[in-house]
N, CA, C and O of each residue as an XYZ file, in Angstrom:
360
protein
N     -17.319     -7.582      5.288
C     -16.115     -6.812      5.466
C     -15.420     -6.688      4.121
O     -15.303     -7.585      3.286
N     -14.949     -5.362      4.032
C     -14.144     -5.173      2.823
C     -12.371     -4.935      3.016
O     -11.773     -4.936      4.093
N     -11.938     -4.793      2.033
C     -10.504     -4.196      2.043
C     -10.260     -2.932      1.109
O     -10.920     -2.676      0.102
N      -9.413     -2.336      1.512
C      -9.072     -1.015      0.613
C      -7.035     -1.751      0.451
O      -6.240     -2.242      1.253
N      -7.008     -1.458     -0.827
C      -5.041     -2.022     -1.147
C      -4.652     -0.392     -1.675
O      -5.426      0.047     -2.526
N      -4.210     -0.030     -1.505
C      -3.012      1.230     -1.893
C      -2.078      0.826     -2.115
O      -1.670      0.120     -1.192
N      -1.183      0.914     -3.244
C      -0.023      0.998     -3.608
C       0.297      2.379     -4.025
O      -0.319      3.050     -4.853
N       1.488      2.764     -3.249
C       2.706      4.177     -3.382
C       3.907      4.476     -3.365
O       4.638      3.716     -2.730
N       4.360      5.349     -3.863
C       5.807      5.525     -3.793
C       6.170      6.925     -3.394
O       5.751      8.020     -3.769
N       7.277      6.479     -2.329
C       7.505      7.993     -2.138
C       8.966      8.115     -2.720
O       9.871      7.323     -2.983
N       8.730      9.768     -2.815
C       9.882     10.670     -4.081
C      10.705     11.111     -3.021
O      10.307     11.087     -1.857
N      11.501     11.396     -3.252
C      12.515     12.309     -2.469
C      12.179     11.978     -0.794
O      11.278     12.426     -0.085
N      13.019     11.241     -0.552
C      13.136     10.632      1.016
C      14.739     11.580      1.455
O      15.551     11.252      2.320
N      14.771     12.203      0.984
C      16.392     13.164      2.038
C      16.673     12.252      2.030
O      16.542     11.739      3.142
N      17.218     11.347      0.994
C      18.697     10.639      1.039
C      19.634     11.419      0.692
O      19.322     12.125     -0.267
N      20.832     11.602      1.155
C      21.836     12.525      0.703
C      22.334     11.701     -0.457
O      22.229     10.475     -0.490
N      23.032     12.637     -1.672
C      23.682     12.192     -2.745
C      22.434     12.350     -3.771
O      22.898     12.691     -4.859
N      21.394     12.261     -3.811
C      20.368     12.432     -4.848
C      20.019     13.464     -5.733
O      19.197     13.312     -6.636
N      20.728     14.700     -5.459
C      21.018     15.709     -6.372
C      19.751     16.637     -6.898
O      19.359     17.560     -6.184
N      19.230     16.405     -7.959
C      18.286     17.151     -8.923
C      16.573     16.720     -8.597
O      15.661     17.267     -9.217
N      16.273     15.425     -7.289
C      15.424     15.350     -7.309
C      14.769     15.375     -6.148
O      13.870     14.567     -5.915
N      15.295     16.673     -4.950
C      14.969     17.088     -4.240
C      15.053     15.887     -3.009
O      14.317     15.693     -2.042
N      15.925     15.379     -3.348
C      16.179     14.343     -2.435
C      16.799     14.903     -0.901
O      16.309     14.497      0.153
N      17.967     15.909     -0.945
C      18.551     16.951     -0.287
C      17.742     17.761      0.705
O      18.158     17.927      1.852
N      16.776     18.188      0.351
C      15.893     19.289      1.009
C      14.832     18.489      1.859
O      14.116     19.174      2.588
N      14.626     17.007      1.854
C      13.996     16.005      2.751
C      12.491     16.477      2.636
O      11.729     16.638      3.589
N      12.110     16.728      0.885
C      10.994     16.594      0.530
C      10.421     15.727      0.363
O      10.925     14.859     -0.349
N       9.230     15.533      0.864
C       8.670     13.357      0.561
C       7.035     14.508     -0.457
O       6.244     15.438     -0.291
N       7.458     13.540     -1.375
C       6.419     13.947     -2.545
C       5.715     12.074     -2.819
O       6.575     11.307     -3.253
N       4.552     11.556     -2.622
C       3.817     10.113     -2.763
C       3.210     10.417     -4.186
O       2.651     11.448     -4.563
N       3.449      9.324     -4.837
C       2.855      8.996     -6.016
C       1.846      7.198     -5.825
O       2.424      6.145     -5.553
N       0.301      7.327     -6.061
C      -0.184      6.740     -5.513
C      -0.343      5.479     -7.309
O      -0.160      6.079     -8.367
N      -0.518      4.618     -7.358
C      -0.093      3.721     -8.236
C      -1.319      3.398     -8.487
O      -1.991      3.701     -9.473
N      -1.697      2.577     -7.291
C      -3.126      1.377     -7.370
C      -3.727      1.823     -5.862
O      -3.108      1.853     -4.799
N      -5.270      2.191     -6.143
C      -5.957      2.529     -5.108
C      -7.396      2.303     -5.611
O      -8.010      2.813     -6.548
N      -7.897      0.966     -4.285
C      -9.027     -0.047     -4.874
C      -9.944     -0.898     -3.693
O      -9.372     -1.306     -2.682
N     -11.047     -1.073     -3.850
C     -11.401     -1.836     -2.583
C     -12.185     -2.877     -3.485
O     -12.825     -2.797     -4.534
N     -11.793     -4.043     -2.466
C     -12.151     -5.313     -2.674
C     -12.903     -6.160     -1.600
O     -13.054     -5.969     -0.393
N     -13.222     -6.914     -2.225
C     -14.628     -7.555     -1.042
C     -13.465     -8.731     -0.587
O     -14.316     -9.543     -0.225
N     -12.528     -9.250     -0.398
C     -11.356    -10.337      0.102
C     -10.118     -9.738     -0.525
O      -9.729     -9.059     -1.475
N      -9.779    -10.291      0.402
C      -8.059    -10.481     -0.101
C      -7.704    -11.608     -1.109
O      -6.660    -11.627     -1.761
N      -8.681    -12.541     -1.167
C      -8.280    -13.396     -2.195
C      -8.507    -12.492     -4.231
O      -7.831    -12.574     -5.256
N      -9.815    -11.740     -3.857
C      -9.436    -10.853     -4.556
C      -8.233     -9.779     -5.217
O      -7.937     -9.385     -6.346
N      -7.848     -9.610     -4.139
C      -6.573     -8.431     -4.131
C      -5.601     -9.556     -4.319
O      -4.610     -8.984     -4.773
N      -5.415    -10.416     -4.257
C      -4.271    -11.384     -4.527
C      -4.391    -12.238     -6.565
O      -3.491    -12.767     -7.217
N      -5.255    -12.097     -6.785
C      -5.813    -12.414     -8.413
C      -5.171    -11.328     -8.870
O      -4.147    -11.304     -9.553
N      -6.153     -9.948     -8.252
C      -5.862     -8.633     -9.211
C      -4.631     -8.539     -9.309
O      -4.293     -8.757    -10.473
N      -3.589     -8.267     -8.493
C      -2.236     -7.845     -8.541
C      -1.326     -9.058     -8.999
O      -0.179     -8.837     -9.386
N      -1.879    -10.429     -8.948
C      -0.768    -11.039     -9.436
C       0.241    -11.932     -8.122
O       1.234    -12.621     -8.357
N      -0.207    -11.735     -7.118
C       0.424    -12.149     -5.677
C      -0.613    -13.277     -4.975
O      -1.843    -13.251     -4.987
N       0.269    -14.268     -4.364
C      -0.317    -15.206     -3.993
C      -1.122    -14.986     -2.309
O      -0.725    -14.435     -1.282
N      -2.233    -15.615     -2.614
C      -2.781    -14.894     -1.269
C      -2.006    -15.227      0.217
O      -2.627    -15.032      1.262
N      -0.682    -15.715      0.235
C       0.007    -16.095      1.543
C       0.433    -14.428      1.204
O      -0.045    -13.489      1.842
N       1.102    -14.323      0.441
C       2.184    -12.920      0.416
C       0.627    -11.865      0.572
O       0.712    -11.070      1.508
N      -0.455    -11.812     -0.072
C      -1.279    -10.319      0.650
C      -1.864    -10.654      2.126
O      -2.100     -9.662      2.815
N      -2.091    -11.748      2.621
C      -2.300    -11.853      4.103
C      -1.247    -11.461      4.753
O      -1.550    -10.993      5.851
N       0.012    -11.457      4.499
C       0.870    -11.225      5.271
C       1.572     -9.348      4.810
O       2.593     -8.827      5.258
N       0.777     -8.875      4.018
C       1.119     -7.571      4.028
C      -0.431     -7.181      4.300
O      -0.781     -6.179      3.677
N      -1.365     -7.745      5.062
C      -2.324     -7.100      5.310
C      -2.340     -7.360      7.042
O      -3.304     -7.046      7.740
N      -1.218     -7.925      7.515
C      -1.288     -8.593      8.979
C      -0.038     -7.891      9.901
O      -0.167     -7.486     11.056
N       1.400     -7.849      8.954
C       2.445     -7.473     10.095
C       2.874     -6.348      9.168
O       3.624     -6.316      8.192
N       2.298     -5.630      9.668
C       2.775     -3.933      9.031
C       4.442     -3.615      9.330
O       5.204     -3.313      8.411
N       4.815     -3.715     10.539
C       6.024     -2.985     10.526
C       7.138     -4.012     10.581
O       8.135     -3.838     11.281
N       6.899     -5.362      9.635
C       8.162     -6.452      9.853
C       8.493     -7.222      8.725
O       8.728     -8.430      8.684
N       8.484     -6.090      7.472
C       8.416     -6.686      6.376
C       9.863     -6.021      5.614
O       9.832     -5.081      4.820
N      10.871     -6.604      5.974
C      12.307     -6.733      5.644
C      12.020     -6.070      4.140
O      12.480     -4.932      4.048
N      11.603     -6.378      3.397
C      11.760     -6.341      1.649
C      11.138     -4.955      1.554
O      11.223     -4.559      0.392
N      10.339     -3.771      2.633
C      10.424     -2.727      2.647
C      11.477     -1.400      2.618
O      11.474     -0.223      2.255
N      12.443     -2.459      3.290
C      13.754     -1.748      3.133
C      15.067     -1.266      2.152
O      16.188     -0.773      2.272
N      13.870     -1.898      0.794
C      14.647     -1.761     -0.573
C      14.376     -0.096     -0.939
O      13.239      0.372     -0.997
N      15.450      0.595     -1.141
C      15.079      2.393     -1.755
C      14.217      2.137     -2.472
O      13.265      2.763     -2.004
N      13.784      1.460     -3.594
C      12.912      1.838     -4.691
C      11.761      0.901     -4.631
O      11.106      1.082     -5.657
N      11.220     -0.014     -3.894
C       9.983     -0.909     -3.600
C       9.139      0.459     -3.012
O       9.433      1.337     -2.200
N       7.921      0.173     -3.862
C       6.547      0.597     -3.715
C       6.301     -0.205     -2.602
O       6.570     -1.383     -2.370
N       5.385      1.207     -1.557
C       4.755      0.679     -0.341
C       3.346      0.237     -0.607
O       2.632      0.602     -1.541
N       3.053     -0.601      0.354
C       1.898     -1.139      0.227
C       0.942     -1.554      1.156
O       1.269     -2.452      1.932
N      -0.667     -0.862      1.255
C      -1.136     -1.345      2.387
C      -2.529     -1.521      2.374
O      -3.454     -0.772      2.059
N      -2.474     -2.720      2.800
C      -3.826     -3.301      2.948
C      -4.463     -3.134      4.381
O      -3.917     -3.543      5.406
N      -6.012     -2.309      4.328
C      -6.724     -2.127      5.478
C      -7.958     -2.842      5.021
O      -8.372     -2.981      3.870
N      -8.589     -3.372      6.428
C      -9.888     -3.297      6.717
C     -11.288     -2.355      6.419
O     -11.474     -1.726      7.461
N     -12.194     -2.052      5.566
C     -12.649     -1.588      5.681
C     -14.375     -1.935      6.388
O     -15.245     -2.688      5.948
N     -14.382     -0.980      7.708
C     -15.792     -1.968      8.142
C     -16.916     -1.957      7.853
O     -17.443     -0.847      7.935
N     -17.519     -2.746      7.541
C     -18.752     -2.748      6.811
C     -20.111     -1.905      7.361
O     -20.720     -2.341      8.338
N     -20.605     -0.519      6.591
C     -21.622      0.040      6.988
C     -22.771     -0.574      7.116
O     -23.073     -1.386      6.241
N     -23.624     -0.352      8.157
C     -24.862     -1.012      8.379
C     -26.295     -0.592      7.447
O     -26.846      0.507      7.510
N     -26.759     -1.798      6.543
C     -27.691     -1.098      5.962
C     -28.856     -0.593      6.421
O     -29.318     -1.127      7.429
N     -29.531      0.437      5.858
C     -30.707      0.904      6.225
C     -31.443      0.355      5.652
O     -31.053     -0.332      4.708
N     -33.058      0.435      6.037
C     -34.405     -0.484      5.187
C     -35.077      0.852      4.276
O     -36.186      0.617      3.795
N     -34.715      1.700      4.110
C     -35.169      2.816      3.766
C     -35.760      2.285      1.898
O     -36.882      2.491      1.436
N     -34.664      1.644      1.231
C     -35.442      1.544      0.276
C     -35.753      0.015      0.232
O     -36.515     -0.435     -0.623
């Protein structure tokens, strides 16, 4: 089993007051940062610099992660990717 980590940010969330950067018109424009697959999460926890308690737990409770609720924190998400079955072909 593998993992895929994305890190993104989204632009212009229609917050009112944001002025010149299309914040108003409730344009969501994603700017993608880090996009990578790794054979563990203990991996993805080396690469980025995060201890593997903090990427198990942004790879486990998607919608209960309080510190998402900062305007300017990059989103982040760790999936499963399932492992294709090999063929004997070569």
């Amino acid at each position: 089993m593998s993992y895929n980590c994305k890190i993104y940010h989204t632009i212009g969330q229609g917050h009112q007051g944001q002025g010149e950067t299309g914040g108003e018109t409730g344009e969501n424009t994603s700017m993608t940062l880090h996009n990578k697959d790794y054979k563990c999460l203990k991996d993805i926890s080396e690469d980025l610099g995060l201890t593997y308690q903090q990427v198990a737990d942004l790879s486990s409770r998607k919608d209960k992660k309080k510190y998402q609720q900062f305007k300017y924190f990059p989103k982040i998400e760790i999936t499963r990717v399932k492992k294709e079955p090999l063929t004997k072909d070569k």
